[in-house]
MIDOSE-1310 file (N, C-alpha, C; in nm, 2 decimals, decimal comma, always signed):
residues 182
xxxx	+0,08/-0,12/+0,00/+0,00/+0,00/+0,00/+0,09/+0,12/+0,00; +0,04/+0,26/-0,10/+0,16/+0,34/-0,08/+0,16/+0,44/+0,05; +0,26/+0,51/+0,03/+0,29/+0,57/+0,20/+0,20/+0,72/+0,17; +0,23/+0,76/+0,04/+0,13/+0,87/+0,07/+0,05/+0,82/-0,07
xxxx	-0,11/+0,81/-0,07/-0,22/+0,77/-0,13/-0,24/+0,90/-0,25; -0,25/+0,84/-0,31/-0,32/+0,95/-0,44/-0,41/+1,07/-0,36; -0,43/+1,14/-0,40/-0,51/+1,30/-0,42/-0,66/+1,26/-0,41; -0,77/+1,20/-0,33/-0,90/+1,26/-0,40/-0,93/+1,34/-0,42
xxxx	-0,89/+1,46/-0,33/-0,96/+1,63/-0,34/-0,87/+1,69/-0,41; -0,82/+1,71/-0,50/-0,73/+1,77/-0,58/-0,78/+1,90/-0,58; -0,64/+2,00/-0,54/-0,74/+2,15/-0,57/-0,78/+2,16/-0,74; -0,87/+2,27/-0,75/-0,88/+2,32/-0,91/-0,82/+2,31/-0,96
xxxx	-0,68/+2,37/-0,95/-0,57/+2,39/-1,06/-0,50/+2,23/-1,12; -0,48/+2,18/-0,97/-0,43/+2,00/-1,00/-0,55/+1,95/-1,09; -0,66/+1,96/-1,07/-0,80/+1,88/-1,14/-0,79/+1,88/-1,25; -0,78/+2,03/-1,30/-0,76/+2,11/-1,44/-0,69/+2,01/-1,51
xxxx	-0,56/+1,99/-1,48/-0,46/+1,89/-1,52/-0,48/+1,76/-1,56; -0,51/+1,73/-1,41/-0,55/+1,58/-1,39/-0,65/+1,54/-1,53; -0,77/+1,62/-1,54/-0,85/+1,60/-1,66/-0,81/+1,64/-1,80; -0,66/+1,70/-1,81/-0,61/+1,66/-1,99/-0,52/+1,57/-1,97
xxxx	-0,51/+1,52/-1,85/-0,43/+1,38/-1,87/-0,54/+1,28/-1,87; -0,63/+1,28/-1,81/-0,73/+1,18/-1,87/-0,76/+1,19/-1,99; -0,83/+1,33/-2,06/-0,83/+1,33/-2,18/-0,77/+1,26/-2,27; -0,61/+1,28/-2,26/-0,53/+1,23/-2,33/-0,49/+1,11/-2,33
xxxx	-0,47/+1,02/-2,22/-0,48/+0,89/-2,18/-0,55/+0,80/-2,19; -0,64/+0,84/-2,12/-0,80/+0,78/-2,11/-0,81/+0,73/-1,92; -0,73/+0,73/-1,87/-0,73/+0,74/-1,73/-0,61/+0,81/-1,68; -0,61/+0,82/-1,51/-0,47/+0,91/-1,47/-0,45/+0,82/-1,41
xxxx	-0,26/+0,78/-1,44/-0,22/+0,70/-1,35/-0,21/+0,72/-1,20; -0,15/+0,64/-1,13/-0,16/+0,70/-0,98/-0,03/+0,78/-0,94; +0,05/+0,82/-0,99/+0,16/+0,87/-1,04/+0,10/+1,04/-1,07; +0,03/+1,05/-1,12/-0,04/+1,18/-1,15/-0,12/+1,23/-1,02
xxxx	-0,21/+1,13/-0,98/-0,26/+1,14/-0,85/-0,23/+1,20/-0,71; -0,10/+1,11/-0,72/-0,02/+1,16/-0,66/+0,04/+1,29/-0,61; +0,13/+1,28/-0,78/+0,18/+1,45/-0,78/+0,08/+1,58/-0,73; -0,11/+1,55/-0,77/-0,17/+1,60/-0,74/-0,18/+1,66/-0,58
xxxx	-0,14/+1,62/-0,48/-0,11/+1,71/-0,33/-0,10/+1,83/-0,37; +0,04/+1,85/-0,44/+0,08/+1,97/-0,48/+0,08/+2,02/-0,59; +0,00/+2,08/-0,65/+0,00/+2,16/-0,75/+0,16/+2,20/-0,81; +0,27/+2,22/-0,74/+0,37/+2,29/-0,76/+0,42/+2,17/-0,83
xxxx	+0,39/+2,10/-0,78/+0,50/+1,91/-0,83/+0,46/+1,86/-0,94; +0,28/+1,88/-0,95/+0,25/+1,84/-1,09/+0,27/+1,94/-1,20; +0,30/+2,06/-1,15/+0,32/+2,18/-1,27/+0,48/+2,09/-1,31; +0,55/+2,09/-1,23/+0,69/+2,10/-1,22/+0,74/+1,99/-1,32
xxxx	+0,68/+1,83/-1,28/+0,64/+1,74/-1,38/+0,59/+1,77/-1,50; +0,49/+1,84/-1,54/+0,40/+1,86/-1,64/+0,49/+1,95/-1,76; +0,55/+2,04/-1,67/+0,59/+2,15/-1,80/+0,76/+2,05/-1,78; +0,82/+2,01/-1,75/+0,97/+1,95/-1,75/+0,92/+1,81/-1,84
xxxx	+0,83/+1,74/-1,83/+0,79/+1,66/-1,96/+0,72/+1,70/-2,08; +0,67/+1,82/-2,03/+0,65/+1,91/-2,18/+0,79/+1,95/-2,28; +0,90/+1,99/-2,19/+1,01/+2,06/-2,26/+1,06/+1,94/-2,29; +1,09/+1,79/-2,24/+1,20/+1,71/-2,32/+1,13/+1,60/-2,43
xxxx	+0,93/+1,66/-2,45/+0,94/+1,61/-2,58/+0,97/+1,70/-2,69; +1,05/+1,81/-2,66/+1,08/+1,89/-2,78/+1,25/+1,83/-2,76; +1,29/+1,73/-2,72/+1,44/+1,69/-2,76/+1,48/+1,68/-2,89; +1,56/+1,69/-2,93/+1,63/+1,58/-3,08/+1,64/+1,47/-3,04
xxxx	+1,65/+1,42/-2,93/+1,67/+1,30/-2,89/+1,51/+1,18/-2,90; +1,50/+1,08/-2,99/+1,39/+1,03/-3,05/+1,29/+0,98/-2,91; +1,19/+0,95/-2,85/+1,08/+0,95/-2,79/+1,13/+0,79/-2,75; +1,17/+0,72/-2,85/+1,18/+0,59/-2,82/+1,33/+0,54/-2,74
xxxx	+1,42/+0,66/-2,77/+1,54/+0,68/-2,71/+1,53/+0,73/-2,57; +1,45/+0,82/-2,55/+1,39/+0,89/-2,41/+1,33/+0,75/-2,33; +1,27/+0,68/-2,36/+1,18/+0,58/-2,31/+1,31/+0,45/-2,27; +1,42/+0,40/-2,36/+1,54/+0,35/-2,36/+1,59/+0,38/-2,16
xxxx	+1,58/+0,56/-2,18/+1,69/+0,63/-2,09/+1,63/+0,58/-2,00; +1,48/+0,62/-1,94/+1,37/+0,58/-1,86/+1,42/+0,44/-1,81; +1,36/+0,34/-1,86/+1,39/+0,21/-1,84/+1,53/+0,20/-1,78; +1,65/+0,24/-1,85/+1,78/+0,16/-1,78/+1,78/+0,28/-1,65
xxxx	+1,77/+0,39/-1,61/+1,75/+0,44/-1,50/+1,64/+0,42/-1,41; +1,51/+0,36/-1,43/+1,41/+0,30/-1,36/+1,53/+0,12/-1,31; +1,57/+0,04/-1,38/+1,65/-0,04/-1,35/+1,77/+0,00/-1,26; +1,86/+0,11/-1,27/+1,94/+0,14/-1,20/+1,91/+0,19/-1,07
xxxx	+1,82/+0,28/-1,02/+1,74/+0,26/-0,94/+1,62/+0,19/-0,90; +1,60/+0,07/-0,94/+1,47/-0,03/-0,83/+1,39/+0,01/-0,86; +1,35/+0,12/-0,96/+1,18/+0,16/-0,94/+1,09/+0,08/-1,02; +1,06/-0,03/-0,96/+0,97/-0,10/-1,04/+0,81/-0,02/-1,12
xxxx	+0,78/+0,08/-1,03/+0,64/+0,18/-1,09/+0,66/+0,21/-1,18; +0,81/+0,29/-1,25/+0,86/+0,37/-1,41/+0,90/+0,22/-1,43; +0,94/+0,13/-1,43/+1,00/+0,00/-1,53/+0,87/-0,04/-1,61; +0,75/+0,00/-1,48/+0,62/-0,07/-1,58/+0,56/+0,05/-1,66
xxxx	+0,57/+0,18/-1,56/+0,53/+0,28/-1,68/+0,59/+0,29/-1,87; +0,72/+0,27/-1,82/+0,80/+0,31/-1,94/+0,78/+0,17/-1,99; +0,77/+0,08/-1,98/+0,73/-0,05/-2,05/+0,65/-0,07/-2,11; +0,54/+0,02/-2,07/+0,43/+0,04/-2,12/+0,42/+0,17/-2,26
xxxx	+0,43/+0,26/-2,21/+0,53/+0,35/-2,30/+0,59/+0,36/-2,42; +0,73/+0,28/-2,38/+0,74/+0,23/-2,49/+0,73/+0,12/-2,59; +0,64/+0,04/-2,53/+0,58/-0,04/-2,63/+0,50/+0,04/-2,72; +0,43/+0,15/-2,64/+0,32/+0,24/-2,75/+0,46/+0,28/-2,88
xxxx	+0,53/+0,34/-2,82/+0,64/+0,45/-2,89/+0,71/+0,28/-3,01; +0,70/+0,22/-3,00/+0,73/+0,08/-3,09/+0,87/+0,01/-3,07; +0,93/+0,00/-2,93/+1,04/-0,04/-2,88/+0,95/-0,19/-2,89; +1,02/-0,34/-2,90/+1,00/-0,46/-2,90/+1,01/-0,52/-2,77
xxxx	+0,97/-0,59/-2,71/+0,94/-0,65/-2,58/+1,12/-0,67/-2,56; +1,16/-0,71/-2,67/+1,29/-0,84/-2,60/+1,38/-0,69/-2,56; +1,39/-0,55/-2,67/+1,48/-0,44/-2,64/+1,45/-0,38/-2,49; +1,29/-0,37/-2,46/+1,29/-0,31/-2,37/+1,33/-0,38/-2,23
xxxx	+1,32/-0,52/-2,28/+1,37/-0,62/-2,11/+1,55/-0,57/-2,09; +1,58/-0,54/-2,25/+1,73/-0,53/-2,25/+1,77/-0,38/-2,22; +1,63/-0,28/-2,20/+1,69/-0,15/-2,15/+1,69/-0,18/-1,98; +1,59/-0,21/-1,99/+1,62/-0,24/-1,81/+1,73/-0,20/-1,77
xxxx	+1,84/-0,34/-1,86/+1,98/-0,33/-1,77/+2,07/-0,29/-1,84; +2,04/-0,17/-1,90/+2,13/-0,06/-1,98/+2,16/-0,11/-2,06; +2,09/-0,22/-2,11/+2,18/-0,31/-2,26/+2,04/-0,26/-2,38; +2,12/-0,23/-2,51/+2,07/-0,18/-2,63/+2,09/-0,27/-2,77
xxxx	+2,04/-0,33/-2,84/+2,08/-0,34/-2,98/+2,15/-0,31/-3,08; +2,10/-0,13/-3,06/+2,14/-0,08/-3,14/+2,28/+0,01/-3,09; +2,38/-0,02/-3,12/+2,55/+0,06/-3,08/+2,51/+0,18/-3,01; +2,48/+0,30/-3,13/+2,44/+0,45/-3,07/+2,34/+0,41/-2,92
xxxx	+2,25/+0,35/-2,98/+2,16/+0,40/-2,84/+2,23/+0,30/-2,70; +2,32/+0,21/-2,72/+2,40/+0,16/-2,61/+2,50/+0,29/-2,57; +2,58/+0,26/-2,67/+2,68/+0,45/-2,60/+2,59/+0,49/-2,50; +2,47/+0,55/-2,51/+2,36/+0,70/-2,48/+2,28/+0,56/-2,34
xxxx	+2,26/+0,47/-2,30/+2,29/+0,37/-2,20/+2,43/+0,37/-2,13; +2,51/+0,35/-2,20/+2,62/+0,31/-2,10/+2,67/+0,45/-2,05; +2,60/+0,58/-2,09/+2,64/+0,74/-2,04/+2,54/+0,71/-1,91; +2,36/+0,66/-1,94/+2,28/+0,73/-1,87/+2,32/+0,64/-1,75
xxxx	+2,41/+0,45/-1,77/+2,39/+0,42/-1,67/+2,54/+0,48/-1,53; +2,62/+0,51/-1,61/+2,73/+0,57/-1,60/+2,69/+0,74/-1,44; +2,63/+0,80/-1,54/+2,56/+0,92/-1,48/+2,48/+0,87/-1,37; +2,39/+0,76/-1,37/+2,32/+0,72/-1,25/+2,43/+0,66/-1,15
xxxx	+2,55/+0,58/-1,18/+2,62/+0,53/-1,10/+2,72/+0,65/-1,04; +2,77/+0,78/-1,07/+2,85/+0,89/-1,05/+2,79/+0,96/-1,02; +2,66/+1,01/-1,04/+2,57/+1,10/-0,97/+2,64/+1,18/-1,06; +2,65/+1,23/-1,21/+2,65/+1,32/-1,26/+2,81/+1,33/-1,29
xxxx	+2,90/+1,26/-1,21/+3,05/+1,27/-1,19/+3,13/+1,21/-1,32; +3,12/+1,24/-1,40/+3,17/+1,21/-1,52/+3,27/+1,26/-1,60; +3,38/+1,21/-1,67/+3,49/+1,28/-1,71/+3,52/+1,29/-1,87; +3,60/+1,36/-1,89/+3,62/+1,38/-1,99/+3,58/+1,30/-2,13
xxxx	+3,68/+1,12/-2,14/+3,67/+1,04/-2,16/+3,53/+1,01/-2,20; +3,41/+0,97/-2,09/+3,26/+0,95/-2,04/+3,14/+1,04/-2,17; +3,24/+1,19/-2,18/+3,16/+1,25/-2,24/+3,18/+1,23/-2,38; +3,29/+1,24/-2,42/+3,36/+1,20/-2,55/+3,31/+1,09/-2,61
xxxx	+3,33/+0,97/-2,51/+3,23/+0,84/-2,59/+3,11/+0,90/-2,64; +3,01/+0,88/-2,58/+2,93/+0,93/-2,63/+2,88/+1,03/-2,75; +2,99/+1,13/-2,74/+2,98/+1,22/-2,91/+3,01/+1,15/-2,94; +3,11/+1,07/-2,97/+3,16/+0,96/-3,07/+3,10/+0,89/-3,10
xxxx	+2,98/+0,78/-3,02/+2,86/+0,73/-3,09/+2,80/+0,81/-3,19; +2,78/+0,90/-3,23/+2,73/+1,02/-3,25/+2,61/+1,17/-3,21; +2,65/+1,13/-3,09/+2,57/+1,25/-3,02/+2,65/+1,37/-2,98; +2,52/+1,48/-3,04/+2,60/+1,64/-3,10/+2,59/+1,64/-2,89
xxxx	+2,61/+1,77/-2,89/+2,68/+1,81/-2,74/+2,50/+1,85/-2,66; +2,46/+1,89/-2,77/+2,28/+1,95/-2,75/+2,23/+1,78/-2,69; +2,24/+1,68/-2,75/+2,18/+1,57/-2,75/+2,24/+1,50/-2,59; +2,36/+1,56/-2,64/+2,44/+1,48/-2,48/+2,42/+1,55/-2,33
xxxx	+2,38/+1,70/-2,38/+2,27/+1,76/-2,24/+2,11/+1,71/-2,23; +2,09/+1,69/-2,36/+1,92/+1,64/-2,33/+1,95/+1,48/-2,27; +2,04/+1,40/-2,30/+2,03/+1,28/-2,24/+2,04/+1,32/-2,08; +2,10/+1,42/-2,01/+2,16/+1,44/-1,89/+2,01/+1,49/-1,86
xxxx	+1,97/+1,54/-1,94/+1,81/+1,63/-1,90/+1,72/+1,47/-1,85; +1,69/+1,40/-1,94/+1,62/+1,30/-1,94/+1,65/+1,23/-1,83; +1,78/+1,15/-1,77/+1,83/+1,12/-1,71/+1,75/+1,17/-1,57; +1,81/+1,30/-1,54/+1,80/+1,40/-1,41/+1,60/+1,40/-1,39
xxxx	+1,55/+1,36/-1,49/+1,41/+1,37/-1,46/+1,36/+1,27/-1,42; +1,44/+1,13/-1,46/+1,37/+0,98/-1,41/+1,38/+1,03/-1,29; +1,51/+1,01/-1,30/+1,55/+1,02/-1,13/+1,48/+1,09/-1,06; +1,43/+1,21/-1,07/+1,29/+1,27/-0,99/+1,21/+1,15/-1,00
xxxx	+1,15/+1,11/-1,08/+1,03/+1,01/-1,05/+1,02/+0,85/-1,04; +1,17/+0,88/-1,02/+1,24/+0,73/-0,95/+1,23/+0,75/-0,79; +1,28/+0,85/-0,79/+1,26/+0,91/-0,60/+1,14/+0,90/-0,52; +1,03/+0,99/-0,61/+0,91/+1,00/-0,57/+0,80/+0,87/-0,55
xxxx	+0,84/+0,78/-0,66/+0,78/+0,70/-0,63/+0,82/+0,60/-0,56; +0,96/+0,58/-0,50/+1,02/+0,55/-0,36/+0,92/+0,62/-0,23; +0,94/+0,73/-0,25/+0,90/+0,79/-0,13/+0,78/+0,80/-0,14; +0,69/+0,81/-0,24/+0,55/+0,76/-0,19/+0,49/+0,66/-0,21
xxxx	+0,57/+0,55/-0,22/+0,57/+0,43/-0,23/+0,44/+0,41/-0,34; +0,42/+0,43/-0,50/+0,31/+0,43/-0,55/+0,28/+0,34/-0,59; +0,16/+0,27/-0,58/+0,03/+0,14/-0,63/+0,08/+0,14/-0,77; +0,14/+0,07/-0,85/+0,20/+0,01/-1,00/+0,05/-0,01/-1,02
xxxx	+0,01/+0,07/-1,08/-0,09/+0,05/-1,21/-0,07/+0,03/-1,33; -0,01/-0,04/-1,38/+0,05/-0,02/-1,50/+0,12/-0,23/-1,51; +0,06/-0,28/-1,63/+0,11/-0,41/-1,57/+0,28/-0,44/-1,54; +0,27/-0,50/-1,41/+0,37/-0,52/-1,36/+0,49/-0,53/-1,40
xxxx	+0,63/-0,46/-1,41/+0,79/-0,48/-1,45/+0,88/-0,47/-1,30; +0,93/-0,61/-1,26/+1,01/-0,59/-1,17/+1,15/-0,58/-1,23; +1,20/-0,49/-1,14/+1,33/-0,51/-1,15/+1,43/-0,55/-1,05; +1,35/-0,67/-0,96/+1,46/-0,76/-0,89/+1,55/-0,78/-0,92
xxxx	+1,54/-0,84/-1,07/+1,66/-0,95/-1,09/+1,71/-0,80/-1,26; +1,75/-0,72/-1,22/+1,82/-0,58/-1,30/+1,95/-0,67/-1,28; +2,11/-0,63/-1,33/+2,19/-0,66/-1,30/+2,27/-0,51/-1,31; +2,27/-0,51/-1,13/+2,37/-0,36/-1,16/+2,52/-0,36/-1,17
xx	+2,56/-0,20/-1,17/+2,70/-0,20/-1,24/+2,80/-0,25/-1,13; +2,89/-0,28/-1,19/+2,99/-0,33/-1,09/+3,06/-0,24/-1,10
């Protein structure tokens, strides 16, 4: 059960919200709910996932980042959101079991994994080297701050839903058995 329960009384402003995410969904996760307490959290969420679908970085690459950082931190709620996700977005079952644990198919989008799982393991502490790979996959320097953007956002909602322990609505992705970095 989670530690702090979804919103029923959402003020106005949260409602407002809450109902073009239903609109657009067709329900609100409990993740939304949630954020609903605060108005400030769901704005905060809402417009910072508004700005990184305007990335260069592809929707299905965003969803990649999601996953191996939901895996690098335990959050099983984002392993099943983004699982879900990106199946819409047209990632294949077997890639996305392989984002989990920061493993990719495809070279470039492994580079832009082995940065995001890198960045989750250093807390941002990364060197020269670290960044360089990465352009070298071929990611311009723009792409290699929006992965850092994308990154720094799970992690908000890798946190949050630690700390308010939220009800996985979304069918079930554990990530018990993740294999983290050594």
């Amino acid at each position: 059960m989670a530690r702090i329960q979804p919103n029923q009384n959402p003020s106005a402003e949260s409602q407002e919200k809450l109902n073009g995410i239903e609109a657009k969904l067709g329900v609100v996760p409990n993740i939304f709910k949630t954020f609903a307490h605060s108005p400030a959290v769901l704005d905060f969420y809402m417009q910072g996932s508004g700005a990184l679908a305007n990335t260069s970085i592809s929707a299905q690459l965003r969803e990649s980042i999601a996953l191996t950082v939901a895996g690098a931190n335990a959050c099983d709620y984002c392993a099943s959101a983004h699982t879900k996700i990106g199946e819409g977005a047209g990632i294949s079952a077997d890639e996305l079991k392989q984002n989990l644990n920061g493993k990719s198919e495809d070279s470039k989008n492994q580079a832009a994994l082995d940065f995001t799982a890198l960045l989750v393991e250093a807390r941002g502490n990364v060197n020269d080297n670290d960044v360089q790979a990465v352009k070298d996959a071929g990611f311009t320097e723009a792409e290699v701050l929006e992965i850092v953007a994308v990154v720094a956002f799970n992690i908000f909602t890798n946190y949050f839903n630690h700390v308010a322990d939220t009800d996985v609505d979304f069918p079930h992705v554990s990530t018990a058995g993740v294999e983290k970095a050594a």
